[in-house]
C-alpha positions as CSV (number, residue, x, y, z in Angstrom):
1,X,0.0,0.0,0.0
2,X,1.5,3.5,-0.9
3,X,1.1,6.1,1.9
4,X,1.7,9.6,1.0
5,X,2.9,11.3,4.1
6,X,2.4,15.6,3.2
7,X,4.5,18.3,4.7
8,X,3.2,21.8,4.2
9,X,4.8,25.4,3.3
10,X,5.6,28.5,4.6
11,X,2.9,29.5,7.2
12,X,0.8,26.9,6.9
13,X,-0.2,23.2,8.3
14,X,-1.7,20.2,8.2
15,X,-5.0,21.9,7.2
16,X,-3.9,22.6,3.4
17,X,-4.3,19.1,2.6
18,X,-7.5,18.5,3.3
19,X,-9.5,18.1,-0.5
20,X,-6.0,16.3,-2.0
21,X,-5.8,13.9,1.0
22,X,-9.3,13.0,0.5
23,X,-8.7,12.3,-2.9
24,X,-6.3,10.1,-2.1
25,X,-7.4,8.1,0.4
26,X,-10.5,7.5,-2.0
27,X,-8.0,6.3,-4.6
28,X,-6.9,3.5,-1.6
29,X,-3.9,5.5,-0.7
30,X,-2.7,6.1,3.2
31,X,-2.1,9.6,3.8
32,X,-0.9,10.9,6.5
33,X,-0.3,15.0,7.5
34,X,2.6,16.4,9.4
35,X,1.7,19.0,11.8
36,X,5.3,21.2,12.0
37,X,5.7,22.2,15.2
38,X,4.5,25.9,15.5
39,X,2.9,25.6,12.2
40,X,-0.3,23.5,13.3
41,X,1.6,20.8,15.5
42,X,3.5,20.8,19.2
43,X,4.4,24.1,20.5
44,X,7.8,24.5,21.6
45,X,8.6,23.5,24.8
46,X,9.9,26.5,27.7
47,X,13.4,27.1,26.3
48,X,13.2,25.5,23.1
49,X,13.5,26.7,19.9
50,X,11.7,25.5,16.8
51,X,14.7,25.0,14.1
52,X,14.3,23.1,10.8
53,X,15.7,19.9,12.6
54,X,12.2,19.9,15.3
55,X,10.8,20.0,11.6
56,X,13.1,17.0,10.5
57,X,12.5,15.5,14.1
58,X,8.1,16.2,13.2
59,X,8.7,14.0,9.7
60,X,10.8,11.2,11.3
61,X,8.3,10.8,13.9
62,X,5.8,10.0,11.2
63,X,7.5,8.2,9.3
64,X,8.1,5.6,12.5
65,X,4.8,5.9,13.1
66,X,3.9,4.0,9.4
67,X,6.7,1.3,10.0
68,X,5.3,0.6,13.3
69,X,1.8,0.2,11.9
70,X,3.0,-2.1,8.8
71,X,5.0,-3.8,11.2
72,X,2.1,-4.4,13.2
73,X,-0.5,-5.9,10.3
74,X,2.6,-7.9,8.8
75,X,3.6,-9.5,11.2
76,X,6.1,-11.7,10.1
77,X,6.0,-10.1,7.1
78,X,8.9,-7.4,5.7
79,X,6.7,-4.4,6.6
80,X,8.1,-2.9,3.1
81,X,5.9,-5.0,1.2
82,X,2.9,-3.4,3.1
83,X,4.1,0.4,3.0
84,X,5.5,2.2,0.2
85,X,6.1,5.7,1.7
86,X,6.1,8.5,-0.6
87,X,7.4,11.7,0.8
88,X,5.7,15.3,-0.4
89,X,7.3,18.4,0.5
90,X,5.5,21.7,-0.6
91,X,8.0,24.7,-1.0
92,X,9.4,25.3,2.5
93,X,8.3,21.5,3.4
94,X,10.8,20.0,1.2
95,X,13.6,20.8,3.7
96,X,12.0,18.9,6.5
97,X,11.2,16.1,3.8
98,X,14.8,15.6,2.7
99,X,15.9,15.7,6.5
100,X,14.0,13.0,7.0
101,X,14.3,10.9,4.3
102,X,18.1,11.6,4.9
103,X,17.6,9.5,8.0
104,X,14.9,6.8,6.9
105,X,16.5,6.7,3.4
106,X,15.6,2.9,3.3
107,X,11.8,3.1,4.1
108,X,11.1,6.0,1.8
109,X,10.0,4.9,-2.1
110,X,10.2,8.3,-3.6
111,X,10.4,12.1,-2.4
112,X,8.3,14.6,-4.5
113,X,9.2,18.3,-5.0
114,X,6.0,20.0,-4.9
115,X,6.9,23.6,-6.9
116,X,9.5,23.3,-4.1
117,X,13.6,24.6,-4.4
118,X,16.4,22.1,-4.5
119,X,17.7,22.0,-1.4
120,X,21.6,21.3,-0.8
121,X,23.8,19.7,2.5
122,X,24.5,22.6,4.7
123,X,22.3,25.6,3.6
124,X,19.1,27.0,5.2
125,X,15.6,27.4,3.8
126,X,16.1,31.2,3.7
127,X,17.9,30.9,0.9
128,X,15.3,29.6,-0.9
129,X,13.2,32.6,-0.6
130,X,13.8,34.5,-3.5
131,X,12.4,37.8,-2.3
132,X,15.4,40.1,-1.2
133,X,13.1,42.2,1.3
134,X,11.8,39.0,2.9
135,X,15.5,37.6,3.6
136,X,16.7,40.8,4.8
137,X,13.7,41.6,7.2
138,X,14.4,37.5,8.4
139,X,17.9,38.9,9.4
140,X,17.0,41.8,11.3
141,X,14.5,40.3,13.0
142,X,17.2,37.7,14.1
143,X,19.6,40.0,14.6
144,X,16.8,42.1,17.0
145,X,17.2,40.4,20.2
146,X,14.8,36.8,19.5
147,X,17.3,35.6,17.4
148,X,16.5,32.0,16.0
149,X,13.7,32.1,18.8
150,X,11.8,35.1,16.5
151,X,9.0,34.4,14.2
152,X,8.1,35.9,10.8
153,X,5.0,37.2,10.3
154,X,2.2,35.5,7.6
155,X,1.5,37.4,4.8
156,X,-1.7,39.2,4.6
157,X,-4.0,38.0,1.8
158,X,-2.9,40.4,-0.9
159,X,0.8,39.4,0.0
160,X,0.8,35.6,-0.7
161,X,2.0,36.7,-4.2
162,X,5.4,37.0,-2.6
163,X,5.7,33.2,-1.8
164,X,4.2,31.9,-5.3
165,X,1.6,32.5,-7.9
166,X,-2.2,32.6,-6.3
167,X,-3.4,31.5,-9.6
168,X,-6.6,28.8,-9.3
169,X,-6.7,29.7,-6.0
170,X,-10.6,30.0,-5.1
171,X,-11.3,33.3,-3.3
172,X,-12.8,31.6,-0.3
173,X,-9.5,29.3,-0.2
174,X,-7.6,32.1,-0.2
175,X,-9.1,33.7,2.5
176,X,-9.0,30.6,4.7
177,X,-5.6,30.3,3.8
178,X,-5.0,34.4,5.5
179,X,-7.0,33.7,8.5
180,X,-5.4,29.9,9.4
181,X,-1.9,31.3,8.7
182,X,0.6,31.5,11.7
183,X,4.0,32.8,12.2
184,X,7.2,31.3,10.7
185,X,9.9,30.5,13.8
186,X,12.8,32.1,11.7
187,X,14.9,29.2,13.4
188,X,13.3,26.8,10.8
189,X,14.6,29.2,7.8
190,X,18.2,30.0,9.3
191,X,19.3,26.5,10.5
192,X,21.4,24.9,7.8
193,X,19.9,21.4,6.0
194,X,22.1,19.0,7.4
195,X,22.4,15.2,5.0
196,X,24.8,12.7,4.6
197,X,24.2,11.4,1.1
198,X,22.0,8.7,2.1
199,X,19.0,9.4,0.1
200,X,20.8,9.5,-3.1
201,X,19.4,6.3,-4.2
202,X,15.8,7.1,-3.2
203,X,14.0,8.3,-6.8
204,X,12.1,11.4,-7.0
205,X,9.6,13.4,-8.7
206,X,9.3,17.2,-9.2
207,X,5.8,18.9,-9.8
208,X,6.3,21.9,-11.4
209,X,2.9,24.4,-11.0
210,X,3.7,26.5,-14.2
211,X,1.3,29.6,-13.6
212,X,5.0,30.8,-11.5
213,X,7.2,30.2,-14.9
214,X,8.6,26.8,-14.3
215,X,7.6,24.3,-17.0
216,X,9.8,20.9,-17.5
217,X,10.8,22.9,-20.7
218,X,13.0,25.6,-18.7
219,X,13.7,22.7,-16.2
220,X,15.7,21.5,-19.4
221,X,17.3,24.2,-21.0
222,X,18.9,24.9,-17.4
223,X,19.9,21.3,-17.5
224,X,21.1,21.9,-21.2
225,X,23.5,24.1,-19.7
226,X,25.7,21.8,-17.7
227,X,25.3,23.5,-14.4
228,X,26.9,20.9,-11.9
229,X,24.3,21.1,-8.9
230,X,21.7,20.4,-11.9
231,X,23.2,17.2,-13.2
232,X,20.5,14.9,-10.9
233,X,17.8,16.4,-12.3
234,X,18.4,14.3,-15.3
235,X,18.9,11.1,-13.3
236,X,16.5,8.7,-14.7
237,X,15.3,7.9,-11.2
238,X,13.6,11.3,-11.1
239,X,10.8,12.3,-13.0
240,X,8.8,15.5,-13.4
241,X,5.1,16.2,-14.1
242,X,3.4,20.2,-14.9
243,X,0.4,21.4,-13.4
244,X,-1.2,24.7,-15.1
245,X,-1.8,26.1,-12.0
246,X,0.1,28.6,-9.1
247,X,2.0,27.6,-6.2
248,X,-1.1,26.2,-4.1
249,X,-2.2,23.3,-6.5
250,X,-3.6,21.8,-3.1
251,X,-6.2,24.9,-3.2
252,X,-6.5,25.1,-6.7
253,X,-6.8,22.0,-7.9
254,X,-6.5,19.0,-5.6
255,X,-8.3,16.6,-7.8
256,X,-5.2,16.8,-10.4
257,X,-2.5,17.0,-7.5
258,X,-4.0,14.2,-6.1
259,X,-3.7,12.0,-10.0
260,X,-0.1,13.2,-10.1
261,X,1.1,12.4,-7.1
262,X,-0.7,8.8,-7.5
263,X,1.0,8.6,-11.0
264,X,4.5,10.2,-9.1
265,X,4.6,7.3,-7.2
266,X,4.2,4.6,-9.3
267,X,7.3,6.2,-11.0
268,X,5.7,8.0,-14.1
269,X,6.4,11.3,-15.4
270,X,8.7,13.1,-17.8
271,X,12.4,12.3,-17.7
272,X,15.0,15.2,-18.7
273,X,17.6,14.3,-21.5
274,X,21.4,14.5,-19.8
275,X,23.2,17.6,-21.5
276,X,25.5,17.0,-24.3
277,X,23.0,13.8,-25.1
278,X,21.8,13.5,-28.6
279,X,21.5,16.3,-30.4
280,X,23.1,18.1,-27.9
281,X,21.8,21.4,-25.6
282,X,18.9,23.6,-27.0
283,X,21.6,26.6,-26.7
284,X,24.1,25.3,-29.0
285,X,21.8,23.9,-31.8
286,X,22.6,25.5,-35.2
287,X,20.7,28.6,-36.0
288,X,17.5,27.9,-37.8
289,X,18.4,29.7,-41.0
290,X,21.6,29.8,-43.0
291,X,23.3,33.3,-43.1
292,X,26.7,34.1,-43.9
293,X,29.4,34.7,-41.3
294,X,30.3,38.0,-40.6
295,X,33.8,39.7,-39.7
296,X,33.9,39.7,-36.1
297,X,35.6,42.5,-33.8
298,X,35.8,41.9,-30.2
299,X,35.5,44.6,-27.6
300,X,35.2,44.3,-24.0
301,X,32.2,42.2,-23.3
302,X,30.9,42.3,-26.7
303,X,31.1,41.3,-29.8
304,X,30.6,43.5,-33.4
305,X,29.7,41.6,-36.3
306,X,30.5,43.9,-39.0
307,X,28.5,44.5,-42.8
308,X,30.5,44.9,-45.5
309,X,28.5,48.1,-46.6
310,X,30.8,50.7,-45.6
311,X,30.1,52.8,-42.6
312,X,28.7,54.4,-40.4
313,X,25.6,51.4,-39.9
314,X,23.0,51.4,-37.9
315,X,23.3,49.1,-35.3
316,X,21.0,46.1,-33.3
317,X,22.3,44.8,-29.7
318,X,21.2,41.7,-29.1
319,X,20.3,41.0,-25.7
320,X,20.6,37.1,-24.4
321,X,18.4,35.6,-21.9
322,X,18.8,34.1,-18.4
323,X,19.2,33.7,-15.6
324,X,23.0,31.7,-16.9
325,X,25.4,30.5,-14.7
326,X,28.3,32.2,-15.0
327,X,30.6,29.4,-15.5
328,X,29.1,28.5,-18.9
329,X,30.9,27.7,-21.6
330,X,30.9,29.1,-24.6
331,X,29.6,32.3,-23.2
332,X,25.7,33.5,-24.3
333,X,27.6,35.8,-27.0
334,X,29.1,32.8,-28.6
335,X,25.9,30.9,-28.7
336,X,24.4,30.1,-32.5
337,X,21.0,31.5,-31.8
338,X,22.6,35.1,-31.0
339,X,25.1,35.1,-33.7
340,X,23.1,33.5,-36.0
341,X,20.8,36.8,-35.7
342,X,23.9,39.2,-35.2
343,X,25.2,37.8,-38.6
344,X,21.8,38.0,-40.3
345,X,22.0,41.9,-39.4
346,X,25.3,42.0,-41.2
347,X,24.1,40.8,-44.0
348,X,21.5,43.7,-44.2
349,X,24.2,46.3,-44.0
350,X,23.4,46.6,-40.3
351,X,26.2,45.9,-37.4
352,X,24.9,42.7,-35.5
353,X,26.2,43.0,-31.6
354,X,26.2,40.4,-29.5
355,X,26.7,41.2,-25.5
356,X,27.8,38.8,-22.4
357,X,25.7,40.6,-19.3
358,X,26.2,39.3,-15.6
359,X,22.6,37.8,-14.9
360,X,23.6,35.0,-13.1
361,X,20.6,35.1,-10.6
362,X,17.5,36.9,-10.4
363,X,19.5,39.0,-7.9
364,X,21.6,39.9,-10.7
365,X,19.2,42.4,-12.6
366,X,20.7,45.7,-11.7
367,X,24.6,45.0,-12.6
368,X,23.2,42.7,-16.3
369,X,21.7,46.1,-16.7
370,X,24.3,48.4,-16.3
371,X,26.7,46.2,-18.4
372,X,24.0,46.6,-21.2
373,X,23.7,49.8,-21.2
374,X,27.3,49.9,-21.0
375,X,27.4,48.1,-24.1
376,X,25.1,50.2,-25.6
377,X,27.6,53.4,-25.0
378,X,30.6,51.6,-26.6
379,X,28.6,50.1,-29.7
380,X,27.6,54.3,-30.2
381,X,31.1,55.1,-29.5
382,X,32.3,53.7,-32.3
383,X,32.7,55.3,-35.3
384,X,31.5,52.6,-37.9
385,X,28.1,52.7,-36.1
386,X,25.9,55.6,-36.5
387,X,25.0,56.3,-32.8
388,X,21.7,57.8,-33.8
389,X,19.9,54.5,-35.5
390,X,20.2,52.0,-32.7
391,X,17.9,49.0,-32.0
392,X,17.7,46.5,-28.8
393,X,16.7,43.1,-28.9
394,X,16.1,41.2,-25.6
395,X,15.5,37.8,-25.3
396,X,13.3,35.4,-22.7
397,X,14.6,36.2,-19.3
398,X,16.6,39.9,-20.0
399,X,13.0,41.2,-20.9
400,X,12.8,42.7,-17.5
401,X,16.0,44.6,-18.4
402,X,14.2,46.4,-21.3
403,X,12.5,48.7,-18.5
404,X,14.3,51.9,-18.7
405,X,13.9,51.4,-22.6
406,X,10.7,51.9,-22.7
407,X,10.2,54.4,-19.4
408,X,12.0,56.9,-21.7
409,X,13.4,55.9,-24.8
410,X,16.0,58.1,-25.8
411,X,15.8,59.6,-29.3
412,X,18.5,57.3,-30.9
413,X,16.6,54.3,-29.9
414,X,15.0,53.6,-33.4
415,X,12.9,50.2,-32.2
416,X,12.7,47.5,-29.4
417,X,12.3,44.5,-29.8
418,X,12.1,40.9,-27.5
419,X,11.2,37.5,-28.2
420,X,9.3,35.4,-25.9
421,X,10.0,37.7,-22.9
422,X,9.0,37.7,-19.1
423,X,7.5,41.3,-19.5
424,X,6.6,41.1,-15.8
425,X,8.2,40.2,-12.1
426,X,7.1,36.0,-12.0
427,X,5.3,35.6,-8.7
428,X,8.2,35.0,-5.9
429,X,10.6,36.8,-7.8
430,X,11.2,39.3,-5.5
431,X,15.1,39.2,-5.7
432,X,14.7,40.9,-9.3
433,X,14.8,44.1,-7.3
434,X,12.4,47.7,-8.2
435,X,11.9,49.3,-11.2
436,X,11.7,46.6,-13.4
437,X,8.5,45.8,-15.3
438,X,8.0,46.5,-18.7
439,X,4.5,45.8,-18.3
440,X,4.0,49.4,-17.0
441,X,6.6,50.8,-18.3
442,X,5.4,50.7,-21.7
443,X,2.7,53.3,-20.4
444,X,5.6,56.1,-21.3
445,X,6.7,54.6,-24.8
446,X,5.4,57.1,-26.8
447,X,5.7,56.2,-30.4
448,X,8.7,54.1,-30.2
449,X,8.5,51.3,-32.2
450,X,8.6,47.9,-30.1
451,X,8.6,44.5,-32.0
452,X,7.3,41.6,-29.8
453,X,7.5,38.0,-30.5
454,X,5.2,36.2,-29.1
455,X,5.5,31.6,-28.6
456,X,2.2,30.2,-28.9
457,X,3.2,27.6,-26.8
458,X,4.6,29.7,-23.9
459,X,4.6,28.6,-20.1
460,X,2.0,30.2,-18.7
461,X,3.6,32.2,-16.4
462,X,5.8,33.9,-18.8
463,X,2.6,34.1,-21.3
464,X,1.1,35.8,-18.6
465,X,3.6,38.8,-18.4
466,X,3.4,38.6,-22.1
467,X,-0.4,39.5,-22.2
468,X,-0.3,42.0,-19.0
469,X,2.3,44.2,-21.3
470,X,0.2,43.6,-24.3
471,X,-2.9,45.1,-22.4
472,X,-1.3,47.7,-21.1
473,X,0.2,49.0,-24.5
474,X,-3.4,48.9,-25.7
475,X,-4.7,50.9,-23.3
476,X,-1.6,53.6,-23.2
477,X,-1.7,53.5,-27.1
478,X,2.1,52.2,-27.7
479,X,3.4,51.3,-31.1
480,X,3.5,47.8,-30.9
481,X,3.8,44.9,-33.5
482,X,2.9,41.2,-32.7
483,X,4.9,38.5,-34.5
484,X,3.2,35.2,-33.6
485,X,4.8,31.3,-33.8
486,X,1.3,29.7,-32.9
487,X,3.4,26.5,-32.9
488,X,6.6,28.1,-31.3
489,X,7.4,27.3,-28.1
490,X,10.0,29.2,-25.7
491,X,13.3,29.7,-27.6
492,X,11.7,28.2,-30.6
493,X,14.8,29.2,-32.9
494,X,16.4,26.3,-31.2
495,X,13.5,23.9,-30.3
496,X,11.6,24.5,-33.2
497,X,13.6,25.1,-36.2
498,X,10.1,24.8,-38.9
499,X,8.9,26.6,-41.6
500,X,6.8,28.8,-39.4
501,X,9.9,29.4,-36.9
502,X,11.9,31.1,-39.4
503,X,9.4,32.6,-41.3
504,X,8.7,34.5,-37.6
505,X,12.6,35.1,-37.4
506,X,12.5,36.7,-41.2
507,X,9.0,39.0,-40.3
508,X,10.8,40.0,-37.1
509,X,14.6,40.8,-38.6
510,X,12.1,42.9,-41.3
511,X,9.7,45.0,-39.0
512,X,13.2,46.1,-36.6
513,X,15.3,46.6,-39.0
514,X,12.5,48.3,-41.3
515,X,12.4,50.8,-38.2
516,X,15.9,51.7,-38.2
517,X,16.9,52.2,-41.4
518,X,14.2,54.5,-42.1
């Protein structure tokens, strides 16, 4: 029999579960809720402090609890063949989870990441959290006399958007979800995960609730990048499912959590392709269309691919994606999909630029700026570009970064243009930092041109930011063309290399450099 045993979030207890665990007892499933203590379960004693491990301590308990039971019906029977635990940890809950399972590796069938972080040996669930604000507010409360002992505060209802997407989430739910909330003991977010290796061999599932950005698609390309830490993920022990739903799927839509966790555990799912497998990373596939290379002049961080018209040339930046860890190899301006469009420029007669920026983490937003717009004063510097016929080009994740762009475009900036761009701050990514969302931004555009291509296949978070910056160019009149891939799907020059794919790429190189060469 497979007994699900559920650990909740941030704030919350055993209470969330209620619809899914029905569901899944009806199915024939055990289930059993952890009450965390101070989140639902045992107070802490006088003198104790509630850390992550009296979280860990909460799970083990459980756990026991199940062995003892299918010890007790089996008899002389391996209680194994009467319990298959499967382990679910909602976003803060994974840490507890993994703590446990850490110490029961060899009872546990499979841990499940529900739209939760990875966690690592020896750091704390704070720095998980990925709104700046929250983790500094953590630290001075800390640092204010209660130390680990302190609690944070709940959110209040129109602040769970901090912690994940509230998308699905039934008004009434949500408000249940305000008035059951209870205070965080920061000593659960500041003491360090602490595992041994032993639940290496135990498979896993992630559940990726895709109303917050993550699909299995960006799962892969971050794969396709060869981070180190990310290598398991491809492990074909571990498996992932999408739900189109926010960070609550236990709120929003416990009938489907409920099938995937049942499917999770008897091992289905999607399984991620290792990098460098066949046909190698999404990144470094050939460019969809076959233009001629261009001379190349190296400066600084970027890269000029020069026309042979002489000069001075307008100019388009293009702007890569990200977040990219920064050990990559080659770097984003090396990558076939960027100089594949630099050297189409080129062959227009306009200089094609290709940039490496610092956005390494959605921390990294203000300094990836700076070096593009530091880019953007050496490309005008020099003297085979003409400085007033310039164009930028952002890509996926640097869409945020087209902000100031818009807020006031300067009068050199002939036309912006981004394809498949978050166009909006994804729910818990506070670490971006203020002042960037081109969704409202846009509202100051005036009449510069701005070229937007749009993947009809798009996660449906980042469609989401997509469609609130549409709206609000309607409504603030902005000069904005839609190039649609019905078919296209997020970086589609790589993942979709069709007819319609580079018909999109030849409409889009037209209407931009149309623009700037007027």
């Amino acid at each position: 029999m497979t007994v699900f045993i559920l650990v909740s979030g941030m704030f919350t207890g055993p209470h969330v579960w209620h619809d899914t665990a029905a569901r899944l007892t009806a199915a024939g499933s055990g289930v059993r809720t952890v009450p965390l203590g101070g989140l639902g379960g045992t107070p802490a004693a006088p003198g104790r402090v509630i850390d992550l491990e009296s979280h860990v301590a909460d799970v083990v308990a459980v756990i026991d609890s199940v062995l003892r039971e299918a010890h007790a019906e089996a008899g002389p029977v391996p209680p194994a063949a009467h319990a298959e635990i499967v382990l679910v940890g909602h976003d803060y809950g994974i840490h507890p989870v993994l703590g446990a399972a850490d110490r029961r590796a060899a009872s546990i069938a499979r841990i499940v990441y529900l739209d939760s972080g990875l966690p690592r040996d020896g750091v704390p669930a704070l720095a998980a959290v990925a709104d700046r604000q929250v983790r500094e507010e953590v630290m001075r409360r800390s640092a204010g006399g209660g130390g680990a002992a302190a609690e944070l505060p709940p959110p209040a209802r129109e602040e769970w958007g901090l912690w994940g997407s509230v998308a699905g989430v039934p008004d009434a739910a949500l408000d249940r979800l305000t008035e059951s909330a209870v205070p965080q003991p920061l000593g659960t977010l500041l003491q360090p995960l602490s595992l041994t290796g032993a639940l290496a061999p135990v498979p896993s599932t992630g559940v990726l609730c895709t109303a917050g950005g993550a699909g299995i698609a960006l799962v892969q390309s971050r794969v396709d990048l060869g981070e180190p830490s990310l290598r398991e993920w491809a492990d074909p022990r571990m498996t992932f499912f999408e739900l189109p739903t926010g960070h609550w799927p236990m709120l929003s839509c416990p009938d489907e959590l409920a099938r995937t966790l049942i499917g999770a555990a008897a091992g289905e799912g999607h399984r991620l392709t290792p990098a460098n497998a066949s046909g190698g990373p999404a990144h470094l596939r050939p460019f969809l269309l076959d233009v001629p290379a261009a001379p190349v002049e190296r400066v600084a961080h970027v890269d000029l691919h020069l026309p042979s018209a002489p000069g001075p040339r307008p100019a388009v930046l293009f702007v890569h994606g990200g977040p990219v860890p920064a050990a990559v190899r080659p770097t984003p301006r090396e990558w076939p999909g960027m100089t594949g469009y630099a050297r189409y420029a080129a062959a227009q007669g306009v200089v094609g630029v290709t940039v490496d920026h610092r956005l390494h983490d959605v921390a990294d937003y203000g300094r990836a700026s700076a070096d593009v717009a530091a880019a953007v004063d050496l490309v005008r510097s020099d003297p085979r570009v003409d400085a007033d016929r310039i164009a930028l080009w952002f890509f996926s994740g640097s869409g945020l970064m087209s902000t100031g762009w818009l807020a006031a475009p300067p009068a050199w900036l002939r036309c912006l243009a981004a394809n498949y761009p978050v166009m909006a701050p994804l729910p818990g990514w506070g670490g971006v930092g203020s002042g960037l969302y081109p969704a409202e931004a846009v509202a100051h555009a005036g009449d510069l041109p701005v070229v937007l291509v749009r993947a009809g296949l798009e996660s449906r978070g980042i469609a989401a930011t997509v469609e609130e910056f549409l709206d609000s160019a309607e409504r603030h009149g902005a000069n904005v063309e839609v190039v649609d891939v019905p078919e296209g799907h997020h970086s589609f020059e790589a993942v979709d290399p069709t007819d319609a794919s580079r018909e999109a790429v030849h409409r889009a190189m037209r209407a931009v450099l149309g623009r700037l060469t007027a």
